[in-house]
Structures are given as C-alpha cells and as structure tokens.
NUROLUM-667993 format. One record per residue (C-alpha): residue number from 1; residue in three letters; y, x, z. Coordinates in nm, 4 decimals. Example, Ala and Ser with C-alpha at 12.3 -4.5 7.8 and 13.67 -1.06 7.14 Angstrom:
[1; 'ALA'; [-0.4500; 1.2300; 0.7800]],
[2; 'SER'; [-0.1060; 1.3670; 0.7140]],
This chain:
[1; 'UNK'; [0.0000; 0.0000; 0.0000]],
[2; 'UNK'; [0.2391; 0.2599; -0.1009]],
[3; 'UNK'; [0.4202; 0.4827; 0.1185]],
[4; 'UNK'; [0.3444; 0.3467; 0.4352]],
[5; 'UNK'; [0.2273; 0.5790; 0.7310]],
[6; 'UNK'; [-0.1027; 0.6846; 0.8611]],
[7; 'UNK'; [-0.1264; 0.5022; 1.2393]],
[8; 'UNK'; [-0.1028; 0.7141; 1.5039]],
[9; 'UNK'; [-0.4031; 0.9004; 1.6383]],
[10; 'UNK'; [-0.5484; 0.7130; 1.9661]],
[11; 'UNK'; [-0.4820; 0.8481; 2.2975]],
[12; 'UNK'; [-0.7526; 0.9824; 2.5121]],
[13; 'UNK'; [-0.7589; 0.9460; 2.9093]],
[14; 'UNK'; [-0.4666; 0.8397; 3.1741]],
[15; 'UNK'; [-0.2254; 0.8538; 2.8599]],
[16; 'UNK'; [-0.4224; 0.5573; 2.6827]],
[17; 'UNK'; [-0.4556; 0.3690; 3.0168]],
[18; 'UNK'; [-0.1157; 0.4218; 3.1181]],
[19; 'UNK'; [0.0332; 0.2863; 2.7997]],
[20; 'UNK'; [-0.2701; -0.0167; 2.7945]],
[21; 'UNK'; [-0.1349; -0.1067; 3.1456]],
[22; 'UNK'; [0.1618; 0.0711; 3.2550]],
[23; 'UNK'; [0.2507; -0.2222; 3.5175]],
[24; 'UNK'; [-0.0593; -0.0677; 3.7196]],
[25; 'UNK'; [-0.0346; 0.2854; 3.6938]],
[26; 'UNK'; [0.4097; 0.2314; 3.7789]],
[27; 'UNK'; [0.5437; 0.5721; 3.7580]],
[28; 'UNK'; [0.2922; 0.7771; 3.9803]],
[29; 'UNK'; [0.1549; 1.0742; 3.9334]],
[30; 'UNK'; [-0.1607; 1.2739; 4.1637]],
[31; 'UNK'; [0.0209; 1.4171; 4.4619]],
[32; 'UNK'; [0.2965; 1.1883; 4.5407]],
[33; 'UNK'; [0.3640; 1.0452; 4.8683]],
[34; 'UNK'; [0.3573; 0.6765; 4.8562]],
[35; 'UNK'; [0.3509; 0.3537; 5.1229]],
[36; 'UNK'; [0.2020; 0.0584; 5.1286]],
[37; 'UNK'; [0.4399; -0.2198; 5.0436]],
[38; 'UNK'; [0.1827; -0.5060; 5.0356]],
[39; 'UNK'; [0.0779; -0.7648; 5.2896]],
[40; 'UNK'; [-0.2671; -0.8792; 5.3291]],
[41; 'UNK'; [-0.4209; -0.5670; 5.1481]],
[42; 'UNK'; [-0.8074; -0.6047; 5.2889]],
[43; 'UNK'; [-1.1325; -0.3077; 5.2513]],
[44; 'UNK'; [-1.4476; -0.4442; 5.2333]],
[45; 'UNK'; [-1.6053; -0.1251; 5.1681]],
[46; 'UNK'; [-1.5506; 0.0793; 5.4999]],
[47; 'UNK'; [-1.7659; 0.0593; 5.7395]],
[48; 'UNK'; [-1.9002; -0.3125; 5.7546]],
[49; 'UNK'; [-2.0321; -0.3008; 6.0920]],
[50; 'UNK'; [-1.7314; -0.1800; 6.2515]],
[51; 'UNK'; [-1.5027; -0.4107; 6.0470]],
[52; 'UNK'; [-1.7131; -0.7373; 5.9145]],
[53; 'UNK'; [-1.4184; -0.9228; 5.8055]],
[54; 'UNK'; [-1.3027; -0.5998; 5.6046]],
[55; 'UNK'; [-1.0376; -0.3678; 5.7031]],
[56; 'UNK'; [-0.6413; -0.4572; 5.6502]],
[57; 'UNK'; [-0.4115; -0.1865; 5.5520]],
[58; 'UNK'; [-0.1206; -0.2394; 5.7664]],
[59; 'UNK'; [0.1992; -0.2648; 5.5905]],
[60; 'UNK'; [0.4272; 0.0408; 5.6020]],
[61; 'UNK'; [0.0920; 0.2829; 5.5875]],
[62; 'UNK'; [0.1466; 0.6017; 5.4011]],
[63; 'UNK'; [-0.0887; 0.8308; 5.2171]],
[64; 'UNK'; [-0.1112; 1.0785; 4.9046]],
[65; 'UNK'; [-0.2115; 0.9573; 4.5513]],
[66; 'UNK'; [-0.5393; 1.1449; 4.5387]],
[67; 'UNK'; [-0.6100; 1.0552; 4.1672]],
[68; 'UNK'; [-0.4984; 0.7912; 3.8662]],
[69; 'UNK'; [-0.8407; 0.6141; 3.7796]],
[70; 'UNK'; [-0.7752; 0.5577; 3.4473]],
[71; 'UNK'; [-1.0760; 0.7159; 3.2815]],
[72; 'UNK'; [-1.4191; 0.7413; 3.3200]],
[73; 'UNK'; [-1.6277; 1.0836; 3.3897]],
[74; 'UNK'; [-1.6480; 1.1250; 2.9879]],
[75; 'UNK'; [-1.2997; 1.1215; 2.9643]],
[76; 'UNK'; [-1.2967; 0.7427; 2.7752]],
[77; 'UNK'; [-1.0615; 0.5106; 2.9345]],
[78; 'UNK'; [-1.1102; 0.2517; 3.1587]],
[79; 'UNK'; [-0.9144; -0.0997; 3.2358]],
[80; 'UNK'; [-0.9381; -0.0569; 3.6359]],
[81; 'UNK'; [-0.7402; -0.3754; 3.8416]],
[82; 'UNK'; [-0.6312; -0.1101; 4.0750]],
[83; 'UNK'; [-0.5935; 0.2969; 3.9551]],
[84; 'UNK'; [-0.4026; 0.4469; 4.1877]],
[85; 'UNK'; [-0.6441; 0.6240; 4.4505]],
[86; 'UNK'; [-0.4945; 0.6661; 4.7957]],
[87; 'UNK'; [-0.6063; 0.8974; 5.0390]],
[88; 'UNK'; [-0.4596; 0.7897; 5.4143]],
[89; 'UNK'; [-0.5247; 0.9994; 5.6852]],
[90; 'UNK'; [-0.4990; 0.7709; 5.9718]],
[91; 'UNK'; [-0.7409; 0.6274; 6.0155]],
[92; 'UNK'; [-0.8889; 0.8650; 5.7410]],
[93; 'UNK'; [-0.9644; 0.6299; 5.4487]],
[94; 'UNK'; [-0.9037; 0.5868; 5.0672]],
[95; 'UNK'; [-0.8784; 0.3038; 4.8662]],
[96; 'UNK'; [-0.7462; 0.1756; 4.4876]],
[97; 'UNK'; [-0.4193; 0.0133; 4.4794]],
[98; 'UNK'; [-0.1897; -0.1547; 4.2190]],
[99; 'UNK'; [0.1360; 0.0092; 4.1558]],
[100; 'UNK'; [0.3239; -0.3019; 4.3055]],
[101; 'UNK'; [0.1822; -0.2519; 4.6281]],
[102; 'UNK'; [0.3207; 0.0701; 4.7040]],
[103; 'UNK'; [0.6333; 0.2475; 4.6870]],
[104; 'UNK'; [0.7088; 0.6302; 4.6658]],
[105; 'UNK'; [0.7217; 0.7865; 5.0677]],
C-alpha cells in the first residue's frame, strides 16, 4: 500500500507490560520507597493459621519495591492485576500491589 511504514518491532518484558497497562505499573521503578495508600488491602497467603481471616496491611505501611512483575521467567510478558512487589519489613512480608494503592515514601 505504497509508502506506508513497517510497524514497530514489539516490545519484550516490563517495557511491553508497562505500555499494555501503565495505570498498574504508575511510575515505579525496583528500589523505590513507597507507602501504602489503600484501605482494606487483605493477605491471604501468609501464614493461615496465625491469620485465618488473612492479614490487613495497615494503611500508612512502608516498604521497598522489590521487583515490577511484568514478565514471566522467559522474559514474555505477563498481564498481572497487581505488579508491583513490595517487600515490608515490619512485620517482614511481601506482597503485589496496584500502583493506586501506594504512593512514593
């Protein structure tokens, strides 16, 4: 169709993800210091018999942004509900989040 361009090449990794769904990864990165904004965040996969009804992340908690799960261990991306990866240290725990439901520390 004449002199139209050649699309782009896809993106690989947390690029592609990012730009699928850049509402959940926000503008974090892996190392950033970041609070929990969000009410009502609840763990069901720490300990169950310590915490049966799940565990609630208090409000105000801060951690580190261990990781951006945005691709899988081939490198392909991945859709994830929740790619940030928080590490807390009190009570040590991490969990995903949603970029709405923290804020940069």
């Amino acid at each position: 169709f004449g002199g139209s361009a050649p699309p782009p090449p896809p993106r690989s990794g947390a690029a592609a993800a990012c730009m699928m769904f850049p509402d959940h990864c926000g503008d974090f990165k892996e190392g950033d210091k970041v609070k929990v904004t969000a009410e009502g965040v609840v763990l069901f996969h720490v300990q169950p018999k310590e915490h049966p009804d799940g565990f609630k992340v208090p409000k105000g908690a801060e951690g580190v942004v261990a990781k951006l799960a945005t691709e899988d261990k081939q490198g392909r991306p991945v859709s994830t509900n929740r790619p940030l990866i928080v590490k807390f240290e009190n009570p040590k725990f991490q969990a995903h989040f949603e970029a709405n439901e923290l804020e940069k520390a």
